[in-house]
MILUMTOR-88187 format. One record per atom (N, C-alpha, C, O): x, y, z; residue number from 0. Coordinates in steps of 0.05 Angstrom, whole numbers, plus 32768, in hexadecimal, padded with zeros to 4 digits. Each point is the difference from the previous one (the first is absolute). Layout:
BEGIN
    xx    yy    zz   nr
     X     Y     Z  NUM
...
//
This chain:
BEGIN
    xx    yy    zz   nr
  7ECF  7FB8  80C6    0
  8008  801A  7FF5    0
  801A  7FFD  7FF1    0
  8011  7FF0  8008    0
  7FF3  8020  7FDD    1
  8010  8002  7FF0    1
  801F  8016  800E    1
  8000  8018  8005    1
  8013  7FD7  7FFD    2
  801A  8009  8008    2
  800D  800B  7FE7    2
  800A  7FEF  7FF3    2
  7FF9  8029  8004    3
  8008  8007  7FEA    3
  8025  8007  8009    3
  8012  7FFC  7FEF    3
  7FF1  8009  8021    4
  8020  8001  8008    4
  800B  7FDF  8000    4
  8018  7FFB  7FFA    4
  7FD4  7FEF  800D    5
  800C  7FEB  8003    5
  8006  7FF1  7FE8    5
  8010  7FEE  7FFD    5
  7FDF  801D  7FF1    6
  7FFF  7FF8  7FE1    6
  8016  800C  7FF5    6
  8010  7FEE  7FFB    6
  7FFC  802C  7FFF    7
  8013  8011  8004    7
  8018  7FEC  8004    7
  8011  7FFA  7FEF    7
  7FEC  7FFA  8030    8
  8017  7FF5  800D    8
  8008  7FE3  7FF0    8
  8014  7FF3  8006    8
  7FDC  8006  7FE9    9
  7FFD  7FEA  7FF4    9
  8012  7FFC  7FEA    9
  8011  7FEE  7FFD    9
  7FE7  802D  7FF2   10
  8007  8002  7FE8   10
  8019  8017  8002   10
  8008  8008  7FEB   10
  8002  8001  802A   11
  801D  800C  8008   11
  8003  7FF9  8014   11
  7FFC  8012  8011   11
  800A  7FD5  7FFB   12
  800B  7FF5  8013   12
  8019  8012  8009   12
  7FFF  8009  8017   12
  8015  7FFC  7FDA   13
  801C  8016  8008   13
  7FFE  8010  8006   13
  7FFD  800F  7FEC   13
  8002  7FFD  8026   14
  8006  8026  7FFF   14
  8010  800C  7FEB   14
  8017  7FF8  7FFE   14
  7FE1  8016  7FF5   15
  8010  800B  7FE3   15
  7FFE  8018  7FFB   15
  7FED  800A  800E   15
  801F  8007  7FE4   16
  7FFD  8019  7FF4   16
  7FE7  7FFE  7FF1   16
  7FF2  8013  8007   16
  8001  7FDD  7FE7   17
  7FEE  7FF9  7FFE   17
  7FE8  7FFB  800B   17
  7FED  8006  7FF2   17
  800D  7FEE  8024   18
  7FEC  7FFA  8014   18
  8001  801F  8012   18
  7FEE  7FFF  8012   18
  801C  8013  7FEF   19
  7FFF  801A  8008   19
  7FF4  800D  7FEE   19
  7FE8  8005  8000   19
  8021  7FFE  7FF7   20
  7FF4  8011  7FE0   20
  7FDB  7FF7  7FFF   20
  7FEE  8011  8002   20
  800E  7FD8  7FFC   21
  7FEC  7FF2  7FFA   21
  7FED  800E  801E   21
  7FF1  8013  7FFF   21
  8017  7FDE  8017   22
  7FEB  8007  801B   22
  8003  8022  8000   22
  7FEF  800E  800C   22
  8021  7FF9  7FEC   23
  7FF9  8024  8007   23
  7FF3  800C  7FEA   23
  7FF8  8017  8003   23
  8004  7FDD  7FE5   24
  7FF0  800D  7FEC   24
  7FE3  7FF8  8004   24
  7FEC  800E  8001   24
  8015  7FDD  8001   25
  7FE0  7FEB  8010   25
  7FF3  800F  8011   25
  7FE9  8009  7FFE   25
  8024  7FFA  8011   26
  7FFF  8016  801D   26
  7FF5  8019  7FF4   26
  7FEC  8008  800C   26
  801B  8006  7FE1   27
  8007  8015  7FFF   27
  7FD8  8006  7FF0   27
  7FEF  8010  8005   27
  8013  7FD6  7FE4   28
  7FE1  7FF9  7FF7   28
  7FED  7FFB  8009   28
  7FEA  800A  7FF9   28
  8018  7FE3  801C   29
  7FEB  8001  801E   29
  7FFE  8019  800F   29
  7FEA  8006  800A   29
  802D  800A  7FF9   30
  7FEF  8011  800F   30
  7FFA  8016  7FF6   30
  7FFA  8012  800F   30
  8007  7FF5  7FCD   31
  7FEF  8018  7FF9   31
  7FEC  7FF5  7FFD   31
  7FED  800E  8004   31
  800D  7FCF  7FF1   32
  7FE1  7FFE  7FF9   32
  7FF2  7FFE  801A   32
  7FE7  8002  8000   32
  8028  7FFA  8018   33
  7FF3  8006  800E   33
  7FEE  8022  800C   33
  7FE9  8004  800A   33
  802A  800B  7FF0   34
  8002  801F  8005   34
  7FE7  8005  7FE7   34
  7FF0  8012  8003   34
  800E  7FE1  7FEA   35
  7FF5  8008  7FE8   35
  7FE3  7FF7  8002   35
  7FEF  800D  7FF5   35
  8009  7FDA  801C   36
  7FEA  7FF2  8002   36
  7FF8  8010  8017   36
  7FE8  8005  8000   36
  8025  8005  8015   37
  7FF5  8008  801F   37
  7FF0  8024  7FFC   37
  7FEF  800C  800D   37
  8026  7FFC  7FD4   38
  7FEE  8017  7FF3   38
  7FF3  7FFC  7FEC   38
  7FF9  8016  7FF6   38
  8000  7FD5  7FFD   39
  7FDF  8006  7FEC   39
  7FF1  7FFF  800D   39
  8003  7FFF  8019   39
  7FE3  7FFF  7FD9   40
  7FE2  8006  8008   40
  7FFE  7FEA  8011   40
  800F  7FEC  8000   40
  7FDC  801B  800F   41
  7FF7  7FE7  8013   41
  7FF4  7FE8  7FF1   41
  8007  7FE9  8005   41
  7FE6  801E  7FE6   42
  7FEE  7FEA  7FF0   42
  8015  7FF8  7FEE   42
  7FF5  7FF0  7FF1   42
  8025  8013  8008   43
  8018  7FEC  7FF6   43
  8011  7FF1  8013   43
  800B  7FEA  7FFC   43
  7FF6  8026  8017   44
  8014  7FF6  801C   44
  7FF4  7FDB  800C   44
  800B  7FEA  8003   44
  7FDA  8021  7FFE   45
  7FF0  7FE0  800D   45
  8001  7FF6  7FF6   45
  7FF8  7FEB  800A   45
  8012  8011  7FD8   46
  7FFD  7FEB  7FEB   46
  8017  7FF4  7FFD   46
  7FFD  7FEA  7FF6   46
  801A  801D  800F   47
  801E  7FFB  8003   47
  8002  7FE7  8012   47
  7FF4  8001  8016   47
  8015  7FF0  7FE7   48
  8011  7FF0  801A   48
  8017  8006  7FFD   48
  800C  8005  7FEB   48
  7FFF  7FFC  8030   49
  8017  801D  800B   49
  800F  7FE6  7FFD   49
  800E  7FFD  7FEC   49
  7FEF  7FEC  8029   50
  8013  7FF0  7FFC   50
  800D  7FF4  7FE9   50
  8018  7FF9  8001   50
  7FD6  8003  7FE4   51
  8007  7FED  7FE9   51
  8017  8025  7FF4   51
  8012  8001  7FEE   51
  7FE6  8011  801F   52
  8014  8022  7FF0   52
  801C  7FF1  8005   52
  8014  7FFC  7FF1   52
  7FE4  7FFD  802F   53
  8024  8002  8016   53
  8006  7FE8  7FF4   53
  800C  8003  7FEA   53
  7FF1  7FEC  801B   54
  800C  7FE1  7FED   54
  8007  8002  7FE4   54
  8017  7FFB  7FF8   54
  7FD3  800F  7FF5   55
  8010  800C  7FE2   55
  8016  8014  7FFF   55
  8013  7FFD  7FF1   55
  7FEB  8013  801D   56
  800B  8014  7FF9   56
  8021  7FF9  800C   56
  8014  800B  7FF6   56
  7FEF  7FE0  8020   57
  8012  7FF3  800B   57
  8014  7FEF  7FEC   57
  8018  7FFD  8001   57
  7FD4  7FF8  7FED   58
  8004  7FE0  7FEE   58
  8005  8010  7FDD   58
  800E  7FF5  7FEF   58
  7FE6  8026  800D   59
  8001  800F  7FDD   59
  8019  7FE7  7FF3   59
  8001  7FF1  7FED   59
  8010  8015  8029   60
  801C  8001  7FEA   60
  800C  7FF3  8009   60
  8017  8006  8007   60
  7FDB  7FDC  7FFE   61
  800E  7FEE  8004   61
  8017  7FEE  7FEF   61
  8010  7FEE  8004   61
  7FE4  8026  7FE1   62
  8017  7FE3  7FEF   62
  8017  800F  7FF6   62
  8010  7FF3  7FF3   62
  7FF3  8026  8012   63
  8012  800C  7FF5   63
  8021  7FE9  800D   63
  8016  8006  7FF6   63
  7FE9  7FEB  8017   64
  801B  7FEE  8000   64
  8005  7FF3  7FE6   64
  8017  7FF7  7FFA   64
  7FD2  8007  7FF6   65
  8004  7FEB  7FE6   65
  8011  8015  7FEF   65
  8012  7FF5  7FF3   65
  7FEC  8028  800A   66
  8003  8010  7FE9   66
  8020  8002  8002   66
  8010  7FF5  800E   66
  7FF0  8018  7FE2   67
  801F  8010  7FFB   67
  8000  801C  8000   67
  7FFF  800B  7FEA   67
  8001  8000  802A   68
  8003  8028  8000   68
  8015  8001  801C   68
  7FF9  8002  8018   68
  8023  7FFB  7FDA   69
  8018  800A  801C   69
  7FFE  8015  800B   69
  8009  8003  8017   69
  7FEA  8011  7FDA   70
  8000  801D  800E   70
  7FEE  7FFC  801D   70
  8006  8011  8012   70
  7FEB  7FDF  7FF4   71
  7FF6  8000  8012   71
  8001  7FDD  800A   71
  7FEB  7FF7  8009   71
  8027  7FFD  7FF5   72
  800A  7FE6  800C   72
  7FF3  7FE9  7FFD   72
  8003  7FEC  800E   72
  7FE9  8017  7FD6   73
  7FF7  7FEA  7FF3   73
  8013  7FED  7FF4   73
  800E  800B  7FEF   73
  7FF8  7FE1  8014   74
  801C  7FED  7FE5   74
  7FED  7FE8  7FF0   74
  800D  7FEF  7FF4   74
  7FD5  800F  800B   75
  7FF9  7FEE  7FFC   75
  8002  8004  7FDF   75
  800D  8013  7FF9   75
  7FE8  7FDE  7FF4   76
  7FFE  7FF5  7FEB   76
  7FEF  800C  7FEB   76
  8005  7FFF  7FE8   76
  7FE4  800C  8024   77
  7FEA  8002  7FEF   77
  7FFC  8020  8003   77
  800A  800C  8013   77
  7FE5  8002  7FD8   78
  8006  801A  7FF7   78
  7FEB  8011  8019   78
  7FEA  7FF6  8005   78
  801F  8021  8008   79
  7FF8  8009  8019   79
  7FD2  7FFB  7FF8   79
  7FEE  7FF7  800E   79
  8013  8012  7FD9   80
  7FE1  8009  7FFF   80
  7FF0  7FE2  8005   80
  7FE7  8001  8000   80
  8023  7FEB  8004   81
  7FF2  7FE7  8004   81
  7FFD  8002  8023   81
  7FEA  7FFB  800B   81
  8029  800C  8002   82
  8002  8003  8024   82
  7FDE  7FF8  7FFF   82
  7FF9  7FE9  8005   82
  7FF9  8026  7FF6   83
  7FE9  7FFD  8009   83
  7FEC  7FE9  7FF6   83
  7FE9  8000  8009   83
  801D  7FEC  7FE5   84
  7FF1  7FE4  7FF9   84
  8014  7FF5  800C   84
  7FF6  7FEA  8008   84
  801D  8017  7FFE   85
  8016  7FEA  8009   85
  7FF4  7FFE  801F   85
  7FFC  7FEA  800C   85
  7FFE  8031  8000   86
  7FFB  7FF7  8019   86
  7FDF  7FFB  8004   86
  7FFD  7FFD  8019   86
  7FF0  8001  7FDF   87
  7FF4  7FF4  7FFA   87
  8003  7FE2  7FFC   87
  7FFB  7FF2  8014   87
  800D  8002  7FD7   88
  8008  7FE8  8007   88
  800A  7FF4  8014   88
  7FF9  7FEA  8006   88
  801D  8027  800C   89
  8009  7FF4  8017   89
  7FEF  8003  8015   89
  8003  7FF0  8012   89
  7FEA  8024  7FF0   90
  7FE7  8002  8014   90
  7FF0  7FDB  7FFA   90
  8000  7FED  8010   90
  7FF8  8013  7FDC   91
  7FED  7FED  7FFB   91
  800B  7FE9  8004   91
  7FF3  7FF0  800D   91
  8030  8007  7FE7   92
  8009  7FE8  800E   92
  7FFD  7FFF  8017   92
  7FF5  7FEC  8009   92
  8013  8027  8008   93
  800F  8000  8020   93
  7FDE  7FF5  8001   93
  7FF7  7FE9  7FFD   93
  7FFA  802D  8007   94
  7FD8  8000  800C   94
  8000  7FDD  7FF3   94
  7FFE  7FF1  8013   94
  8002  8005  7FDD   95
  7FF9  7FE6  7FFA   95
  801C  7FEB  8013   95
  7FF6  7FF0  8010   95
  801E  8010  7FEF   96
  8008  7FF7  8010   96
  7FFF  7FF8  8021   96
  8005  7FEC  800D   96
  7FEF  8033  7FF9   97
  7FF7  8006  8021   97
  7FE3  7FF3  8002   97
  7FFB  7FF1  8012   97
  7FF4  8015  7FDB   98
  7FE2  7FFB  8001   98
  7FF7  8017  800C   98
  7FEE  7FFF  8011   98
  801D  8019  7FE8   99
  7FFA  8017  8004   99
  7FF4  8013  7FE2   99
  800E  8003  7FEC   99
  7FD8  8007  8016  100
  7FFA  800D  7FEC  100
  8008  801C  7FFC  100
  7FF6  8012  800D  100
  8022  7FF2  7FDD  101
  8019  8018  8008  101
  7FEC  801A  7FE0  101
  8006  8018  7FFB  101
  7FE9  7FDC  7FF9  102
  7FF3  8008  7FE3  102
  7FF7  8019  7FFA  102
  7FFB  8008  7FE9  102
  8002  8004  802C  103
  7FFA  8021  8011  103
  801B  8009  7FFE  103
  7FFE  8017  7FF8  103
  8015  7FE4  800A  104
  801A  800A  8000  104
  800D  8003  7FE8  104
  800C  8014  7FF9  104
  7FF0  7FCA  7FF4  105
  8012  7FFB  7FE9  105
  7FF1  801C  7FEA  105
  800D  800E  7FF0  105
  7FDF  7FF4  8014  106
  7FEC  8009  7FF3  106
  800D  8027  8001  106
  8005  800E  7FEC  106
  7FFF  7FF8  8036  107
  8017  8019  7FF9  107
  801A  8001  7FF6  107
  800A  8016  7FFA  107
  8005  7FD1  8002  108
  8017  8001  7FF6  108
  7FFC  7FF8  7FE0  108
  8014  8001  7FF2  108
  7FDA  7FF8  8006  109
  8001  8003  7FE4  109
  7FF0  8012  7FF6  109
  7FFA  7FFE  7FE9  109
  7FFB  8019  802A  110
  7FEF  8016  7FF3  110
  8006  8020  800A  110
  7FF2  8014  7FFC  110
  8025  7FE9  8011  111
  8008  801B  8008  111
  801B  8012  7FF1  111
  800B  8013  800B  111
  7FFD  7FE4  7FDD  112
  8017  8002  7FF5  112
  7FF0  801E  7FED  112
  7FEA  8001  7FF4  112
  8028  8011  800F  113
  7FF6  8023  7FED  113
  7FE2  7FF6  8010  113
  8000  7FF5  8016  113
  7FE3  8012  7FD6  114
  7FF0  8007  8008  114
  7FF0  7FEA  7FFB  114
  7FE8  8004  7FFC  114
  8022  7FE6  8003  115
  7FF5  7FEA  7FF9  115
  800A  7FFD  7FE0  115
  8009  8013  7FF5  115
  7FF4  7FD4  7FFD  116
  8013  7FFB  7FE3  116
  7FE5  7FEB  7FEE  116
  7FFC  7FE8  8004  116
  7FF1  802C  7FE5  117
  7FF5  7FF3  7FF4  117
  800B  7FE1  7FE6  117
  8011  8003  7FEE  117
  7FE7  7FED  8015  118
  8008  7FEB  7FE5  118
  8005  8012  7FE5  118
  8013  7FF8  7FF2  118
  7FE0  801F  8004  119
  800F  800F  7FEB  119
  801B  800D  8006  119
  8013  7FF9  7FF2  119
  7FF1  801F  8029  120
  801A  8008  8005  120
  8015  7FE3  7FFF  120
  8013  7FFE  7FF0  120
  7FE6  7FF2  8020  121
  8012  7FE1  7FFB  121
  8010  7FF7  7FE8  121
  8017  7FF8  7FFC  121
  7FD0  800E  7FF1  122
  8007  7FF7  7FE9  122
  8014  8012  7FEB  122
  8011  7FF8  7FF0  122
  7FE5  8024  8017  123
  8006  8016  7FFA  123
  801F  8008  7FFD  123
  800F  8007  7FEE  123
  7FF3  7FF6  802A  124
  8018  800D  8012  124
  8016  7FE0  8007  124
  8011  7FFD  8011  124
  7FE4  7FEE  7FD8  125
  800F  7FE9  8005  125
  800B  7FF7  8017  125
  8018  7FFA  8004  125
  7FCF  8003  8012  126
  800E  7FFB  8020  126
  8000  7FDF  7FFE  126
  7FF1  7FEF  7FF7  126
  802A  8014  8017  127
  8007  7FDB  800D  127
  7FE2  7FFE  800E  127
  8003  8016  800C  127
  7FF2  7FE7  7FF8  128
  7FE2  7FEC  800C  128
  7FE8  7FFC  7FF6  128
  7FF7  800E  7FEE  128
  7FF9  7FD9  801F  129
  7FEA  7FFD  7FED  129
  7FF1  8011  7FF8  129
  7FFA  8010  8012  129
  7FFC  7FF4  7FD6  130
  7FF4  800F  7FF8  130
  7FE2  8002  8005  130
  7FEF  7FF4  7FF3  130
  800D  801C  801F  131
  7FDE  8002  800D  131
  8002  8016  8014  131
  8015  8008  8009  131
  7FCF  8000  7FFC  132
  7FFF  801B  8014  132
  8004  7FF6  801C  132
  7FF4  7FEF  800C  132
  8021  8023  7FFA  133
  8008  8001  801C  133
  7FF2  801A  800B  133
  8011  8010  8008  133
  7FD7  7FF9  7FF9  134
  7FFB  801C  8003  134
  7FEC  7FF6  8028  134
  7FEE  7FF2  8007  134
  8023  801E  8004  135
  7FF7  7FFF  801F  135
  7FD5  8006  7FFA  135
  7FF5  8011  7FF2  135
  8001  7FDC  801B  136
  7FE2  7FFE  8001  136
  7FF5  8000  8019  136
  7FE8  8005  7FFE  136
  8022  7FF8  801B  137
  7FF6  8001  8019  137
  800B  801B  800B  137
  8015  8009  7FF8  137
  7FDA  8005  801F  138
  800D  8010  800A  138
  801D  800B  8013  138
  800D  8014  8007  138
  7FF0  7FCA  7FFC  139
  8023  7FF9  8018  139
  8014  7FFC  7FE3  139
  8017  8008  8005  139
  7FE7  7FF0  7FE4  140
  8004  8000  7FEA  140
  8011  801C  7FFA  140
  8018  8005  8001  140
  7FD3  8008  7FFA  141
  7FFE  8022  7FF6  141
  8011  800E  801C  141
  8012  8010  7FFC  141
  7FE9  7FEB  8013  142
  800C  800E  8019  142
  8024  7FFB  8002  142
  8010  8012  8004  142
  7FF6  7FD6  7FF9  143
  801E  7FFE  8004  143
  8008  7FFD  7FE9  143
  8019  8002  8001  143
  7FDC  7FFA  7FDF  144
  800D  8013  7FEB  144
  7FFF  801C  8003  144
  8013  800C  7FF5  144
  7FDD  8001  8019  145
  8008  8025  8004  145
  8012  8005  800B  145
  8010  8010  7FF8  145
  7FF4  7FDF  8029  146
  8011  8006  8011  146
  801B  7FF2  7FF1  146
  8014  800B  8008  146
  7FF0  7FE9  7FEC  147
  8019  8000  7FF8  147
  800F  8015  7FED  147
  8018  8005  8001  147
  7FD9  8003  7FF3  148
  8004  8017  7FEF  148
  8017  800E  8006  148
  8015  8006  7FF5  148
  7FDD  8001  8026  149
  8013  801D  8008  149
  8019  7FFB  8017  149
  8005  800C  8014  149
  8008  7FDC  7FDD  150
  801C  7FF2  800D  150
  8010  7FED  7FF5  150
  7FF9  7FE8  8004  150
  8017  801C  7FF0  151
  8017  7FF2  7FF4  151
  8014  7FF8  8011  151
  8008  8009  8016  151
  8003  7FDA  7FD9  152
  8014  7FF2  800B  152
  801B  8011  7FFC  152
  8011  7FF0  8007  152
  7FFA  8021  7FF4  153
  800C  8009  7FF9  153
  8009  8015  8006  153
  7FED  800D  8009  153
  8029  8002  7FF7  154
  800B  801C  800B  154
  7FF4  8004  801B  154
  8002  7FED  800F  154
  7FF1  802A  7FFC  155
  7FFE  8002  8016  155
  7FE9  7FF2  800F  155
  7FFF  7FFF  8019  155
  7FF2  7FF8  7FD7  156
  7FE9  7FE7  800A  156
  7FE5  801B  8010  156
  7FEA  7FF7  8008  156
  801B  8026  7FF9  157
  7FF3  8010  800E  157
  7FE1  8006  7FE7  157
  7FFE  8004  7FE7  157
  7FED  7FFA  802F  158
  7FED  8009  7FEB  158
  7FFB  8013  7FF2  158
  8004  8017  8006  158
  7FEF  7FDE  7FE1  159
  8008  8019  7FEA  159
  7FD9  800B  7FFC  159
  7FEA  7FF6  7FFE  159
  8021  801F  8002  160
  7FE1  800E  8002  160
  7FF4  8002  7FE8  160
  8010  7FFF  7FEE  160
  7FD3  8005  800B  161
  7FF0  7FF5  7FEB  161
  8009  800D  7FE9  161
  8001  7FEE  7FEF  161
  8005  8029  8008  162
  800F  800C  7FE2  162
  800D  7FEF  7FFC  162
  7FFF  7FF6  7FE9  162
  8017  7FFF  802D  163
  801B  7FEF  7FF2  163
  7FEB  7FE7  7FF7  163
  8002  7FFD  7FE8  163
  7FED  7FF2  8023  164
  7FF6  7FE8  8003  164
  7FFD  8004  7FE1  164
  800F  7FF5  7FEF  164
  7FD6  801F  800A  165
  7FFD  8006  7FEA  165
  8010  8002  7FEC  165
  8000  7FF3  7FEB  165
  800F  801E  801B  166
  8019  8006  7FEA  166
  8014  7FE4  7FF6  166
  800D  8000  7FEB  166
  7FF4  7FE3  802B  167
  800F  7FF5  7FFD  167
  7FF0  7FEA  7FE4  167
  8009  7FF6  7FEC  167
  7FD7  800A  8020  168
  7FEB  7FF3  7FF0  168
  7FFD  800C  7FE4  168
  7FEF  7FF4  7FF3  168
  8018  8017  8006  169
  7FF6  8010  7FEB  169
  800D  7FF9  7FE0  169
  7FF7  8006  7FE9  169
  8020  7FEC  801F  170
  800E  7FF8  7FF2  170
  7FF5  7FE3  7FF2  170
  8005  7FF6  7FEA  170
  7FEF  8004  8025  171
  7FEB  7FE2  7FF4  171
  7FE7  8003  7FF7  171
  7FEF  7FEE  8000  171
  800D  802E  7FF9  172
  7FE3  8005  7FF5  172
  7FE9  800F  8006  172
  7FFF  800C  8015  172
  7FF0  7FF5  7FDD  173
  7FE6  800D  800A  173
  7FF0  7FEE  8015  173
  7FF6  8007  8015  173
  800B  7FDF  7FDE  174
  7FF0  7FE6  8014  174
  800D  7FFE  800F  174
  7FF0  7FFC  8012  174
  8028  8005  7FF9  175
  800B  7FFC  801F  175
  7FFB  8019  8012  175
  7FFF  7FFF  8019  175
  8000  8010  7FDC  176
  7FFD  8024  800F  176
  7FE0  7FFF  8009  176
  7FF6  8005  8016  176
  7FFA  7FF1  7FCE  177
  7FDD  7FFC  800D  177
  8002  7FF1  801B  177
  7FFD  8005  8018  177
  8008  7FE6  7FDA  178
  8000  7FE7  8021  178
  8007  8008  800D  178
  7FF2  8000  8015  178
  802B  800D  7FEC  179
  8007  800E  8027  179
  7FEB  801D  8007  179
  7FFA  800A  8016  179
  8002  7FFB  7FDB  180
  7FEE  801B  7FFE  180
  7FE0  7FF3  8011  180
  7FF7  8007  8016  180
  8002  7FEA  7FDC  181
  7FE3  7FEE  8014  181
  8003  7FF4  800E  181
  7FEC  7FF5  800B  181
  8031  8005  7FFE  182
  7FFE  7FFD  801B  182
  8005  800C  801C  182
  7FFB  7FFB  8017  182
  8015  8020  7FD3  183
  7FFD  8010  8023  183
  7FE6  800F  7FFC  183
  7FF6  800D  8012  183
  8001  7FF0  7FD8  184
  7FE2  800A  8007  184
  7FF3  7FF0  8016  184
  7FFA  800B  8015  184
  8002  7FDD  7FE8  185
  7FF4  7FF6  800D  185
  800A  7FF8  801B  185
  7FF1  7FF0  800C  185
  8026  8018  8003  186
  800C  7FFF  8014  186
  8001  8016  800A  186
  8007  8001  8018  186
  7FF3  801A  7FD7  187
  8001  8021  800F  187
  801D  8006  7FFE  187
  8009  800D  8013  187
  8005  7FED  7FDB  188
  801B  8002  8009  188
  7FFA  8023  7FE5  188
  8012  8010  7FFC  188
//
């Protein structure tokens, strides 16, 4: 079984203002996609693996140590919107180092950023990362890009209810508003 706190412990060995921030927002994503999966339909619910939710949703935002955003106790180097291929990469070193298959995971941290990020917005919107679709395709996928939605690293970290979610999305388009839009369809949210 996959230790997602021990992986965590790996890659923030320190106790930090940072590694707080990080496990209580994690926390905070695990347990709406949990709250979120325990209320859709039943014939979506069985199809879920709950465990691969709690381990992603644990691991999203693992790389935000590489970035640079002080407001919330990042000092790393690289521009915040990458957090999510960066940790990806470090899923797949660490999983290839361990001989642990982590690819279920890397796969949420490079596909849960806004509502998922097509190779045109990339190109578009001139983002630091490779240019190709990061758009969430599995349901544990789709599930802890929703649940993160409605929780920021930032200010009061309290969840923000679906107008704001919306209202915050809205600003990146009609295609990011569709995508979060089909998926609380398809979650009942």
């Amino acid at each position: 079984m996959i230790n997602a706190l021990q992986i965590i412990d790996h890659f923030y060995p320190v106790e930090s203002p940072l590694k707080t921030l990080l496990l209580k927002h994690s926390m905070q994503v695990r347990d709406k996609a949990l709250a979120i999966l325990d209320n859709c339909q039943e014939e979506t619910r069985v199809r879920i693996d709950r465990e691969t939710v709690v381990i992603g949703a644990l691991l999203h935002d693992i790389g935000i140590r590489e970035c640079d955003a002080p407001s919330i106790e990042c000092h790393g180097k690289q521009n915040y919107i990458a957090h999510g291929t960066i940790g990806a990469e470090m899923l797949r070193r660490y999983g290839s180092e361990q001989g642990v298959d982590l690819e279920a995971f890397a796969r949420i941290c490079e596909r849960h950023t806004g509502s998922g990020l097509t190779a045109k917005e990339i190109r578009q919107q001139c983002l630091p990362i490779p240019e190709q679709d990061y758009l969430p395709e599995t349901l544990e996928e789709k599930l802890v890009c929703l649940a993160d939605k409605f929780f920021s690293k930032s200010g009061s970290m309290k969840e923000k209810d679906i107008d704001r979610v919306r209202k915050s999305m809205m600003k990146y388009g009609t295609d990011t508003i569709e995508r979060f839009d089909a998926m609380c369809a398809l979650f009942n949210i």
